[in-house]
Gaussian input, Z-matrix of N, CA and C with variables (Angstrom, degrees):
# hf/3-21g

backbone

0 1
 N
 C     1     B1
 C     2     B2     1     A1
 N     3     B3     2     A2     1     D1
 C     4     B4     3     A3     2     D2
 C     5     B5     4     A4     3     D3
 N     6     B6     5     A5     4     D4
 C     7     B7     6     A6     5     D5
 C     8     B8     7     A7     6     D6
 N     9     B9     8     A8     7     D7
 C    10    B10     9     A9     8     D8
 C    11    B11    10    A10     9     D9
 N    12    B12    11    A11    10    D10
 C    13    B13    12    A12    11    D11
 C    14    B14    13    A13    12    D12
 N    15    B15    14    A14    13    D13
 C    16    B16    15    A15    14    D14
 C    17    B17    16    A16    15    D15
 N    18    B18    17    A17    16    D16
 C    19    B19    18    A18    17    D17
 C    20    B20    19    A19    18    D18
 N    21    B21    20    A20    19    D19
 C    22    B22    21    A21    20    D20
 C    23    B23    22    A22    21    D21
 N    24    B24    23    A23    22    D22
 C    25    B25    24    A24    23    D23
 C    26    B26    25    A25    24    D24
 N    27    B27    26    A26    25    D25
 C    28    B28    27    A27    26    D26
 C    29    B29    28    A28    27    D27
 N    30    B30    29    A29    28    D28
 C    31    B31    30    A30    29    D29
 C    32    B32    31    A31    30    D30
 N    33    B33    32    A32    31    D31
 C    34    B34    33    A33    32    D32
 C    35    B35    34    A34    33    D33
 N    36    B36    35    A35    34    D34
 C    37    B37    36    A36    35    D35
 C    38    B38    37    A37    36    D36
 N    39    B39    38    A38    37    D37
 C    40    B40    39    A39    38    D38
 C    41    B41    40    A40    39    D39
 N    42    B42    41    A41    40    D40
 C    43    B43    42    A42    41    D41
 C    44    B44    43    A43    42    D42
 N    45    B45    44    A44    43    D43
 C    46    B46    45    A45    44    D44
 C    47    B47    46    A46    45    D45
 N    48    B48    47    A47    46    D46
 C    49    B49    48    A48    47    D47
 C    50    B50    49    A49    48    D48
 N    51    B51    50    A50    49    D49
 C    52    B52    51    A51    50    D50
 C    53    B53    52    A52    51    D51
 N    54    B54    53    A53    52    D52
 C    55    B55    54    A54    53    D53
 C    56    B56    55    A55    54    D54
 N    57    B57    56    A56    55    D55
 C    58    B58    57    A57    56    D56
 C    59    B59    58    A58    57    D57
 N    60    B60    59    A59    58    D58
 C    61    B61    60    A60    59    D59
 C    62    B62    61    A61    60    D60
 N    63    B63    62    A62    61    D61
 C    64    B64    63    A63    62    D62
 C    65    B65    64    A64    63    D63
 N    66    B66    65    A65    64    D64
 C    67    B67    66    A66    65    D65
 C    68    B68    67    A67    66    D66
 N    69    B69    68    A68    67    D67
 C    70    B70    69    A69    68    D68
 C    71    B71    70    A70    69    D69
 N    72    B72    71    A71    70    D70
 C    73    B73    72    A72    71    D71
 C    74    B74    73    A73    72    D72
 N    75    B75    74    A74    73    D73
 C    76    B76    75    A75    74    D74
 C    77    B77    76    A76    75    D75
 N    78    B78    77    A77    76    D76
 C    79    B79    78    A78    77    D77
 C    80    B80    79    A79    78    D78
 N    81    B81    80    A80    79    D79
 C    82    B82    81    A81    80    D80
 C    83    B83    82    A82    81    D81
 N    84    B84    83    A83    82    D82
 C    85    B85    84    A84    83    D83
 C    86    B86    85    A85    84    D84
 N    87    B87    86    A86    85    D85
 C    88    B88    87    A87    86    D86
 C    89    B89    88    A88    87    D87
 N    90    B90    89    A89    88    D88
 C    91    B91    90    A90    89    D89
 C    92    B92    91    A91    90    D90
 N    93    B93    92    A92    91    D91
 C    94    B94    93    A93    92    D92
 C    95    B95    94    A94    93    D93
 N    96    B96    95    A95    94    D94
 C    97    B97    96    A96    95    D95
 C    98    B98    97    A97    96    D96
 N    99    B99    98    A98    97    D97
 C   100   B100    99    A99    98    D98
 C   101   B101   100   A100    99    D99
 N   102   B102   101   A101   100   D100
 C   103   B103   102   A102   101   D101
 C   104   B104   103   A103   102   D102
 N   105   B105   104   A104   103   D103
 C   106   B106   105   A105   104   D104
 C   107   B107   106   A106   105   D105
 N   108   B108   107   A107   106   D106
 C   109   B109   108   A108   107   D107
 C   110   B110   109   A109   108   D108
 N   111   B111   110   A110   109   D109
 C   112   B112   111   A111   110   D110
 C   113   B113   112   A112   111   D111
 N   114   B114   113   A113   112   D112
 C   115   B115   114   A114   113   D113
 C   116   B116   115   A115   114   D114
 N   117   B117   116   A116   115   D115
 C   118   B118   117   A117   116   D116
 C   119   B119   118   A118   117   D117
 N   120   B120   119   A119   118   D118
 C   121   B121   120   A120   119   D119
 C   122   B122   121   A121   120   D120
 N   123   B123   122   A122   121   D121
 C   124   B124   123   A123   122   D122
 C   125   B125   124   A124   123   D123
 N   126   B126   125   A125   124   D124
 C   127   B127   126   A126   125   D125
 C   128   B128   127   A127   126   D126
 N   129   B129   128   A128   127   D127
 C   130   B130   129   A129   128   D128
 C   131   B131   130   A130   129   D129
 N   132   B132   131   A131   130   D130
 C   133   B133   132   A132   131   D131
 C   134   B134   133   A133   132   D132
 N   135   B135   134   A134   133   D133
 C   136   B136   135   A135   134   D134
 C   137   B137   136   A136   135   D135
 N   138   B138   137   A137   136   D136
 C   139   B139   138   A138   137   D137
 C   140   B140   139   A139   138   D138
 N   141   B141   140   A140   139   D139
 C   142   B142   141   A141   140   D140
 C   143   B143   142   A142   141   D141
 N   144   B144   143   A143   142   D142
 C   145   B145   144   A144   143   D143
 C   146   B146   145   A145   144   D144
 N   147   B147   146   A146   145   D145
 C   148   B148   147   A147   146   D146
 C   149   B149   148   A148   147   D147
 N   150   B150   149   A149   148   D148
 C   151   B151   150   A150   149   D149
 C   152   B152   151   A151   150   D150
 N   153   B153   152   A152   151   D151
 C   154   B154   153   A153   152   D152
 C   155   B155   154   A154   153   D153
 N   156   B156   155   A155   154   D154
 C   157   B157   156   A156   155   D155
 C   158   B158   157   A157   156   D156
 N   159   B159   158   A158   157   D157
 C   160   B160   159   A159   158   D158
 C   161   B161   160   A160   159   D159
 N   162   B162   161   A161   160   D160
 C   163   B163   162   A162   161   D161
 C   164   B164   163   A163   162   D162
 N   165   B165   164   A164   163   D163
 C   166   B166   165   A165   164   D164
 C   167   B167   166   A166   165   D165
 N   168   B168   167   A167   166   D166
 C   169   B169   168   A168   167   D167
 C   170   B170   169   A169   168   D168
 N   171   B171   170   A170   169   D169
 C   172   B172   171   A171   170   D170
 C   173   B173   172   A172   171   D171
 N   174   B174   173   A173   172   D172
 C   175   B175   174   A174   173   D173
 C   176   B176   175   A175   174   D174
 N   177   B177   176   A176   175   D175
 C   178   B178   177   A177   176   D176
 C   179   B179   178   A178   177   D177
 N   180   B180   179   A179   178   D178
 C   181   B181   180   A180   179   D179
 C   182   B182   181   A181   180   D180
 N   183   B183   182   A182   181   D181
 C   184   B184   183   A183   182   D182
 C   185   B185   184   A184   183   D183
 N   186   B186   185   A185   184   D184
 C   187   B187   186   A186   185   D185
 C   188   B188   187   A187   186   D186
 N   189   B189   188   A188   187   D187
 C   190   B190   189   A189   188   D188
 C   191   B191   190   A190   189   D189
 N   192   B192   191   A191   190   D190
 C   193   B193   192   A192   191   D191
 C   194   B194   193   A193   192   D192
 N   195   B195   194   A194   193   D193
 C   196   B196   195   A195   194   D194
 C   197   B197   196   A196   195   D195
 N   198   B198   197   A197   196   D196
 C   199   B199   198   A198   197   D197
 C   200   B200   199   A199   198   D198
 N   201   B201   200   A200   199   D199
 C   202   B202   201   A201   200   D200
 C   203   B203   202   A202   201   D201
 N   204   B204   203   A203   202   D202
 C   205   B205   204   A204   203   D203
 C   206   B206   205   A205   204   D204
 N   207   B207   206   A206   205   D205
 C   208   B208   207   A207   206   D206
 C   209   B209   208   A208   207   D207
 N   210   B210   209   A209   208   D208
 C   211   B211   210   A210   209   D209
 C   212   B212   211   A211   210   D210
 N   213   B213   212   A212   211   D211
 C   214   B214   213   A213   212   D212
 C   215   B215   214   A214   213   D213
 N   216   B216   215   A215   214   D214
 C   217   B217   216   A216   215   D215
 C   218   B218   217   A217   216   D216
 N   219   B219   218   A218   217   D217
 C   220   B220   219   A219   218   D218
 C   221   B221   220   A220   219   D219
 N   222   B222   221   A221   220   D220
 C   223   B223   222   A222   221   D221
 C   224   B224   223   A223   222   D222
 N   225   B225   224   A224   223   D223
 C   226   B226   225   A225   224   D224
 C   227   B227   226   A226   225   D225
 N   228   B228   227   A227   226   D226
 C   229   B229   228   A228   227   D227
 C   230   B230   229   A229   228   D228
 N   231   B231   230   A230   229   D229
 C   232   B232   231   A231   230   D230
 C   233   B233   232   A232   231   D231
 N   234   B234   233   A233   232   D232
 C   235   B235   234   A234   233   D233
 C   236   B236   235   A235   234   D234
 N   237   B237   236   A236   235   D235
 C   238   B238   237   A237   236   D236
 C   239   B239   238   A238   237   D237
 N   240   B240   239   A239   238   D238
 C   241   B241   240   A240   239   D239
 C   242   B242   241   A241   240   D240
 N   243   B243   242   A242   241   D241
 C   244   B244   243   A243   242   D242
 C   245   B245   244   A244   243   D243
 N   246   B246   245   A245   244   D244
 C   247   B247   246   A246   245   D245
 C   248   B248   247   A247   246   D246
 N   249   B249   248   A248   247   D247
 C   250   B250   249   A249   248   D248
 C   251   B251   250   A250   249   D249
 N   252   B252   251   A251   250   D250
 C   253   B253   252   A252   251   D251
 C   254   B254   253   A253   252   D252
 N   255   B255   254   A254   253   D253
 C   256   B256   255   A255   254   D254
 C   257   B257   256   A256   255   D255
 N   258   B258   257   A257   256   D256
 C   259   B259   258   A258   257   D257
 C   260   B260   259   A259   258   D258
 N   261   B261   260   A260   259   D259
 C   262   B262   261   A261   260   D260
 C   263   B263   262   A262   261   D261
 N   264   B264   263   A263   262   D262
 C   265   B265   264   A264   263   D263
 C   266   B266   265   A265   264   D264
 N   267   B267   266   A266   265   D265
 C   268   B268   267   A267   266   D266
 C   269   B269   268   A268   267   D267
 N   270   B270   269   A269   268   D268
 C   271   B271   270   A270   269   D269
 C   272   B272   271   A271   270   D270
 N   273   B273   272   A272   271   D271
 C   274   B274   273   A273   272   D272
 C   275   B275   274   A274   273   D273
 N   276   B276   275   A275   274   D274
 C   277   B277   276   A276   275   D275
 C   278   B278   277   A277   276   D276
 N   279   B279   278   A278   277   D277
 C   280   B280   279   A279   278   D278
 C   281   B281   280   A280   279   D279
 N   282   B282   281   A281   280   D280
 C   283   B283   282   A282   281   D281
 C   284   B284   283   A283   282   D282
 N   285   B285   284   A284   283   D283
 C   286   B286   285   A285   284   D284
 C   287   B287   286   A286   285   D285
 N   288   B288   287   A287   286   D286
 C   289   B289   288   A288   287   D287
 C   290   B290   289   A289   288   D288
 N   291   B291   290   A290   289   D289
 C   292   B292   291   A291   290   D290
 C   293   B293   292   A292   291   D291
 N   294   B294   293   A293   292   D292
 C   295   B295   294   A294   293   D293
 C   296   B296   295   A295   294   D294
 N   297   B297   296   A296   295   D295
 C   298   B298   297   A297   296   D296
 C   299   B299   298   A298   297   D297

   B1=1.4495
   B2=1.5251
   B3=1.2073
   B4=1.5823
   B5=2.0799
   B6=1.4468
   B7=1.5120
   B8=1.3738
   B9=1.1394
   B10=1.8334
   B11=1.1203
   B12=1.8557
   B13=1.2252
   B14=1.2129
   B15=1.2398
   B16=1.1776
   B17=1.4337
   B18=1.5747
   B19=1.1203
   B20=1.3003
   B21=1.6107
   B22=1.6713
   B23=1.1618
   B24=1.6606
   B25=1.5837
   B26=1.6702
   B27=1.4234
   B28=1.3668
   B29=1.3672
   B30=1.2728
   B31=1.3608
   B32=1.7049
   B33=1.4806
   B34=1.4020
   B35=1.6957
   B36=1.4270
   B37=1.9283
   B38=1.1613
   B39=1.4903
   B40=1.1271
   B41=1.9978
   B42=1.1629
   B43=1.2411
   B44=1.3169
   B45=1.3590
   B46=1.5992
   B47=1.6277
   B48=1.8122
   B49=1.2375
   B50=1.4991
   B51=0.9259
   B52=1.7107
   B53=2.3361
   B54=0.8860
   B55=0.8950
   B56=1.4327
   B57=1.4213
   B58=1.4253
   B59=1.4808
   B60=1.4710
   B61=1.8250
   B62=1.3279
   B63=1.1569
   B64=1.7956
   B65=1.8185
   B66=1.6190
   B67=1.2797
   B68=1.9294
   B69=1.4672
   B70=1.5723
   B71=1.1838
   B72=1.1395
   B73=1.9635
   B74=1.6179
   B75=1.3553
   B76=1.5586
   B77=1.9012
   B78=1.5231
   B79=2.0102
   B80=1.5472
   B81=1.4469
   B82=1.4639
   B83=1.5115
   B84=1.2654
   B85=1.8661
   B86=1.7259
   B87=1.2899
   B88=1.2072
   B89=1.2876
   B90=1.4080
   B91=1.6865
   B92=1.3945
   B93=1.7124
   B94=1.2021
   B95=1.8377
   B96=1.3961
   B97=1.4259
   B98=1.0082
   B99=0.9164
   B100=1.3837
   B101=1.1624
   B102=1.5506
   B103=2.1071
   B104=1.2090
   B105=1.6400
   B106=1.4339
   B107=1.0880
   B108=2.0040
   B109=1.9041
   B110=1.1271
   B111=1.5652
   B112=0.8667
   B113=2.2253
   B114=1.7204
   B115=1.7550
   B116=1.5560
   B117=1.4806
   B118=1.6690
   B119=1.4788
   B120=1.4548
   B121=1.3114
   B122=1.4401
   B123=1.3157
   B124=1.7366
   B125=1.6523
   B126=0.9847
   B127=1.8637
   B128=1.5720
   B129=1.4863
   B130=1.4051
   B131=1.1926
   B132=0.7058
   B133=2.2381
   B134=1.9292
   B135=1.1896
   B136=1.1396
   B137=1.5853
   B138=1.7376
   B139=1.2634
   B140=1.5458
   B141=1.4869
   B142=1.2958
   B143=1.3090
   B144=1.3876
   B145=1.5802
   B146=1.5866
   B147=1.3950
   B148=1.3506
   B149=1.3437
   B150=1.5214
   B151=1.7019
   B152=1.4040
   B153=1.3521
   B154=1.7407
   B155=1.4829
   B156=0.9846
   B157=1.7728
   B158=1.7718
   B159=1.5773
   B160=1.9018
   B161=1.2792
   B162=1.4949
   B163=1.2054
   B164=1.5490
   B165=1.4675
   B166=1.4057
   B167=1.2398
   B168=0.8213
   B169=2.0318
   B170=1.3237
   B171=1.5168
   B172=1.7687
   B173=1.5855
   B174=1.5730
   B175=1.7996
   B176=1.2442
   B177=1.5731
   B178=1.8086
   B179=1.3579
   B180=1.3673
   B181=1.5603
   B182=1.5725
   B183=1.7210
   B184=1.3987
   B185=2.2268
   B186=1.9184
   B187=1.6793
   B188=1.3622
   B189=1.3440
   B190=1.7866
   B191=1.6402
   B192=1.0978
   B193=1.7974
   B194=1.2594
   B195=1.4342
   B196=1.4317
   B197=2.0393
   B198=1.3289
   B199=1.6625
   B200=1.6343
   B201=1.2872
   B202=1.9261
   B203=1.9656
   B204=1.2087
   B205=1.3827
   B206=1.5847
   B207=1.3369
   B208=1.4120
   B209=1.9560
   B210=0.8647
   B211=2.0115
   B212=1.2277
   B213=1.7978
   B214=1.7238
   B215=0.9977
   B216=1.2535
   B217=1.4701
   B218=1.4157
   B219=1.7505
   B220=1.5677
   B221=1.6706
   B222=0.8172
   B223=1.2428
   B224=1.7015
   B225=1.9992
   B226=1.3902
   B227=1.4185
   B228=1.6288
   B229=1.0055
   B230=1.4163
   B231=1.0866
   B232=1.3511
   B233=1.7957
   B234=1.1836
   B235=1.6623
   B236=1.1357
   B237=1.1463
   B238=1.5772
   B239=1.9453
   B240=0.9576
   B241=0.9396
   B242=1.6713
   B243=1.4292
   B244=1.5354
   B245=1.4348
   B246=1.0540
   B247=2.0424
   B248=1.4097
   B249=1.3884
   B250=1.6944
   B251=1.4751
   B252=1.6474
   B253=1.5690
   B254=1.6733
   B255=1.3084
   B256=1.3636
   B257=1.7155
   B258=1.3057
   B259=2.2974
   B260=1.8286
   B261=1.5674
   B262=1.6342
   B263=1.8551
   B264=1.5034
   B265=1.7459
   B266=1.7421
   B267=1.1598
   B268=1.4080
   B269=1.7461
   B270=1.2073
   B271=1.3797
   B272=1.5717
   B273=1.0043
   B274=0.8706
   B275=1.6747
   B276=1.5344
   B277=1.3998
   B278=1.6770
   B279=1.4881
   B280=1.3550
   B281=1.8354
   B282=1.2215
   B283=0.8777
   B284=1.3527
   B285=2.1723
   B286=1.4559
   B287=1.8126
   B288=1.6510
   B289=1.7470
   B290=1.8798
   B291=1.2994
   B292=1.4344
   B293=1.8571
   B294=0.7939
   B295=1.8483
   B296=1.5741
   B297=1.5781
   B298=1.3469
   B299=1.9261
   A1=110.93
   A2=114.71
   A3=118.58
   A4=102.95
   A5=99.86
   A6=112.26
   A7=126.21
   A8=96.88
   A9=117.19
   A10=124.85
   A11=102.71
   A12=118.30
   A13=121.14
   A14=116.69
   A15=142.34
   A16=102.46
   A17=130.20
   A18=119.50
   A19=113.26
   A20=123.23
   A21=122.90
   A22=112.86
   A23=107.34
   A24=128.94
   A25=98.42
   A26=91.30
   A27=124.03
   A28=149.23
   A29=132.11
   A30=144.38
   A31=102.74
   A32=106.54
   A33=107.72
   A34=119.61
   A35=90.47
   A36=98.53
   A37=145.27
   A38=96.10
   A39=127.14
   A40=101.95
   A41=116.78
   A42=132.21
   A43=78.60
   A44=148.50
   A45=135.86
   A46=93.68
   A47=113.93
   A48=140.50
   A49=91.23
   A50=142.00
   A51=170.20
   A52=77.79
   A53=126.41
   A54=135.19
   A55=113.34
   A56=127.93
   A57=149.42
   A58=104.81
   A59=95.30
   A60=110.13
   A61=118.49
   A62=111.59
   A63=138.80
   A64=115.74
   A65=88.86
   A66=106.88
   A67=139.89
   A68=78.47
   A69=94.34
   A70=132.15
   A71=109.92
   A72=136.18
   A73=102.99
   A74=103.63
   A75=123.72
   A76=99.60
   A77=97.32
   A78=103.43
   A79=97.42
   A80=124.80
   A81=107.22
   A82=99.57
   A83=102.29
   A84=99.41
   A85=79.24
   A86=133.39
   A87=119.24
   A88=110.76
   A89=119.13
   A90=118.68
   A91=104.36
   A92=125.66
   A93=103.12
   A94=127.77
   A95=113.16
   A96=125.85
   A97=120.76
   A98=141.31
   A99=118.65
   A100=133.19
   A101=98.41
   A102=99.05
   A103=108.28
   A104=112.42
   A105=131.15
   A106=125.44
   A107=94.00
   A108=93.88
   A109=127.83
   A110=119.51
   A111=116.74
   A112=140.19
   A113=82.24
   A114=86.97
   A115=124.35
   A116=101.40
   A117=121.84
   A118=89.11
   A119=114.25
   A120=118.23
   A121=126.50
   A122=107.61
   A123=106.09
   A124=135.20
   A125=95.46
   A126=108.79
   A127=103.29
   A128=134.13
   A129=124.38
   A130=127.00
   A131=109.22
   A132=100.36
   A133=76.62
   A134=157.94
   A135=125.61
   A136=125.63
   A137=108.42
   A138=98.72
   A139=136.24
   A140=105.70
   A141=108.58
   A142=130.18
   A143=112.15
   A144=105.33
   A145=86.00
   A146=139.27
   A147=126.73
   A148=109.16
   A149=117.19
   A150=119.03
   A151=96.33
   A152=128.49
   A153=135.58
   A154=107.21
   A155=102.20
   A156=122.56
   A157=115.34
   A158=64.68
   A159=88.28
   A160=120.37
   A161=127.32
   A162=126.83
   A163=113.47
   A164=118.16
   A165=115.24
   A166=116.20
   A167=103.00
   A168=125.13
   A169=95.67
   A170=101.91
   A171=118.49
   A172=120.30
   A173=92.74
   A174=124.08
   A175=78.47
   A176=86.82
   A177=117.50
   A178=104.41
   A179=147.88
   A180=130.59
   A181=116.26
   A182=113.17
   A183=99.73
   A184=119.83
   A185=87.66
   A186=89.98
   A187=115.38
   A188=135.51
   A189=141.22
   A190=83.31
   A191=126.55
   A192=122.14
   A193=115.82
   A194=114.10
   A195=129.94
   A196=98.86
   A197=83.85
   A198=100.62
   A199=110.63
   A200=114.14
   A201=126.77
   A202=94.68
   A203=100.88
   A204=111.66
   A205=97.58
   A206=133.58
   A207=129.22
   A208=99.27
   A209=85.54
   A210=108.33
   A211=115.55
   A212=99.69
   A213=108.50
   A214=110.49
   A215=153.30
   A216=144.51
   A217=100.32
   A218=124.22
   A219=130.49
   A220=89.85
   A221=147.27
   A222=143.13
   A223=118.57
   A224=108.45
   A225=115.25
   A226=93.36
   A227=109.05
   A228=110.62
   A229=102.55
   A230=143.34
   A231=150.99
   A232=120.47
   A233=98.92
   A234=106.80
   A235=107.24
   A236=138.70
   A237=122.01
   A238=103.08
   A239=107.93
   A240=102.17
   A241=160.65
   A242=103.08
   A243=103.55
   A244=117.89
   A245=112.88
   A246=86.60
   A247=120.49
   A248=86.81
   A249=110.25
   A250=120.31
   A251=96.08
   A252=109.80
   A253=123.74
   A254=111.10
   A255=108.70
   A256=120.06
   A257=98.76
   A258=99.50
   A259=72.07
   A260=108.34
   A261=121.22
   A262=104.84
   A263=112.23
   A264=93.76
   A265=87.11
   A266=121.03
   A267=117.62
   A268=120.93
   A269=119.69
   A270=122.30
   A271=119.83
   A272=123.44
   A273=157.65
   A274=111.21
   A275=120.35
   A276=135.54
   A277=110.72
   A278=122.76
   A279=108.43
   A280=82.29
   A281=110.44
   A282=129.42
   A283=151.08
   A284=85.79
   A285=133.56
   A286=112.94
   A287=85.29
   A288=97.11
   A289=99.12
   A290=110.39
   A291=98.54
   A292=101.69
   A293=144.94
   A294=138.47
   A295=99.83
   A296=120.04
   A297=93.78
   A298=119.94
   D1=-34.53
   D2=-159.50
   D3=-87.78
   D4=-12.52
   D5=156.31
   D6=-57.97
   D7=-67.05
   D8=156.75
   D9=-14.18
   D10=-87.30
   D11=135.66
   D12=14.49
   D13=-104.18
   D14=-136.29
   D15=-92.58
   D16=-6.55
   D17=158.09
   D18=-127.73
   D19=22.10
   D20=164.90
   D21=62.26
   D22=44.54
   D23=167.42
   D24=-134.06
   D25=147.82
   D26=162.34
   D27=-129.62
   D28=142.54
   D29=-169.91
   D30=-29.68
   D31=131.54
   D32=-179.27
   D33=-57.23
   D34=-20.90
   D35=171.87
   D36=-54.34
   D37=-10.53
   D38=-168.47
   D39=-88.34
   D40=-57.82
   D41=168.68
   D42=-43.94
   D43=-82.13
   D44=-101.82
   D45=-88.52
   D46=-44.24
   D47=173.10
   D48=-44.16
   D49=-105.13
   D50=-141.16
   D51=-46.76
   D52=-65.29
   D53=-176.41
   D54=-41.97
   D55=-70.09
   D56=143.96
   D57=0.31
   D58=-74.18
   D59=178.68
   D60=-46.83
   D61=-35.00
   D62=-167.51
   D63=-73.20
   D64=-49.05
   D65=153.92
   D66=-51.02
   D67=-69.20
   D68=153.99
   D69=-34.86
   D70=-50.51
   D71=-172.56
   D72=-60.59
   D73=-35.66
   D74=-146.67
   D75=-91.82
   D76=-41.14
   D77=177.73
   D78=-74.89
   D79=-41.39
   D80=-158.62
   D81=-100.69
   D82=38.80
   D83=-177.98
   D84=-132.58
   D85=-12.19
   D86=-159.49
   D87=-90.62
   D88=153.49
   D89=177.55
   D90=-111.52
   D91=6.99
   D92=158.47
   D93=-75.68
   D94=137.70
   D95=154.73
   D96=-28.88
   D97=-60.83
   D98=177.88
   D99=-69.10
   D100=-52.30
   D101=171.13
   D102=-28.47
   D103=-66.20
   D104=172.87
   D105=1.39
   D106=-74.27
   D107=166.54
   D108=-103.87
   D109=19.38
   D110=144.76
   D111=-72.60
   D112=-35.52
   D113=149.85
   D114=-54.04
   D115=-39.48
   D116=-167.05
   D117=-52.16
   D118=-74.51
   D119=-168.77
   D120=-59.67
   D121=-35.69
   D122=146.66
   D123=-35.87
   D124=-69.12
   D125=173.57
   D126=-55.86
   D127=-55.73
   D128=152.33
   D129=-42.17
   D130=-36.34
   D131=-178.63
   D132=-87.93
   D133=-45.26
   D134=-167.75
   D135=-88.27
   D136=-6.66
   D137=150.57
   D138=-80.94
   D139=-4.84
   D140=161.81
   D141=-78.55
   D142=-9.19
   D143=164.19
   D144=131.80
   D145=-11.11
   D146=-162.18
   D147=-98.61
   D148=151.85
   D149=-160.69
   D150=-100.86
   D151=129.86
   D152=179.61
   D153=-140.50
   D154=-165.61
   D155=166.54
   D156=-31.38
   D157=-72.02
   D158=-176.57
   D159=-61.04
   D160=-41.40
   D161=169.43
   D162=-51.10
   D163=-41.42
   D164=-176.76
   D165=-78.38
   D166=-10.96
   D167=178.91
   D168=-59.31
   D169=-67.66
   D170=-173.08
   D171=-41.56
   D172=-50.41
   D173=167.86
   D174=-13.20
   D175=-94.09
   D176=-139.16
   D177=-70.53
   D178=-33.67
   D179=149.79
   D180=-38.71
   D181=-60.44
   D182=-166.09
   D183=-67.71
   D184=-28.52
   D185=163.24
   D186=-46.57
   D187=-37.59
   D188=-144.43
   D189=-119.79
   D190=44.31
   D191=177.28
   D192=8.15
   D193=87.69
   D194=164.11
   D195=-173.50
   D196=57.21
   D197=154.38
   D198=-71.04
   D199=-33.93
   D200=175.43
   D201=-51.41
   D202=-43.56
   D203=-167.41
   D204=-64.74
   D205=-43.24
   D206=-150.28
   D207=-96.02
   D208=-12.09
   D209=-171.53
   D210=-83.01
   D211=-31.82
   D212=179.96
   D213=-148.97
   D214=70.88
   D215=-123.91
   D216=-127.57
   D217=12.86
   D218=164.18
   D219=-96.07
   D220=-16.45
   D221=-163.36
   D222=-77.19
   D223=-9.33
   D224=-150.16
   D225=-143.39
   D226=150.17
   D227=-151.41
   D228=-92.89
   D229=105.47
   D230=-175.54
   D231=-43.13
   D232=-24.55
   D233=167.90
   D234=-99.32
   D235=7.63
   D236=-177.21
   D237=-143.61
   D238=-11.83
   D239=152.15
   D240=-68.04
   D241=-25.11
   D242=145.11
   D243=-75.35
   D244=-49.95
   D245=162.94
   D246=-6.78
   D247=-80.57
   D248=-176.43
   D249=-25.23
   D250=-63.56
   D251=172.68
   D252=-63.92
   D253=-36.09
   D254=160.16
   D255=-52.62
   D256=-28.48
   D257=-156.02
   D258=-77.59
   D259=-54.51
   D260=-166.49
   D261=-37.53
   D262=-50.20
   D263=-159.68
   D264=-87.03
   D265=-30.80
   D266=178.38
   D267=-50.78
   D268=-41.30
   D269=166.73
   D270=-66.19
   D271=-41.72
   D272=143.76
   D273=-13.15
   D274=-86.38
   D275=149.57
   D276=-31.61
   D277=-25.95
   D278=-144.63
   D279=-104.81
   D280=-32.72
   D281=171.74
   D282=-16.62
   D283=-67.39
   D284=169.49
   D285=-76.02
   D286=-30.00
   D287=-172.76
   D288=-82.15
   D289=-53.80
   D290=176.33
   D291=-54.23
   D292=-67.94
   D293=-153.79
   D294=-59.16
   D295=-31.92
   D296=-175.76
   D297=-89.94

């Protein structure tokens, strides 16, 4: 970490994460039918207890504090919001790296 750090690079996960989000943004902004129920049916198999897409979706929003985000997700602006989540896991990292 203190590599990272110390030269204002970060874990490729971060790209992959930021991406994920990007994705996300992109089904619940979409007006096609199918995605639609296909999200539909996602969020159902994950309120039953089963681990998918969406559940990890949830993960990694509610890890980067914006569970508000996963709760109401018409509420946010779909272009500016991965920003957000990028500055979010990035502070975050910089964070963990300054305390240790």
């Amino acid at each position: 970490m203190s590599v990272y750090g110390e030269l204002s690079r970060y874990t490729l996960y971060f790209n992959r994460y930021v991406r994920i989000v990007k994705y996300w943004c992109k089904i619940i902004d979409s007006n096609n039918i199918i995605v639609n129920n296909l999200n539909s049916t996602l969020l159902d198999d994950m309120t039953r207890g089963k681990c998918n897409w969406a559940s990890r979706v949830k993960q990694l929003l509610c890890n980067a504090g914006f569970t508000h985000v996963w709760d109401n997700p018409i509420s946010i602006n779909f272009k500016h919001f991965p920003v957000a989540y990028k500055n979010a896991i990035i502070n975050d990292f910089k964070n963990s790296w300054l305390l240790s």
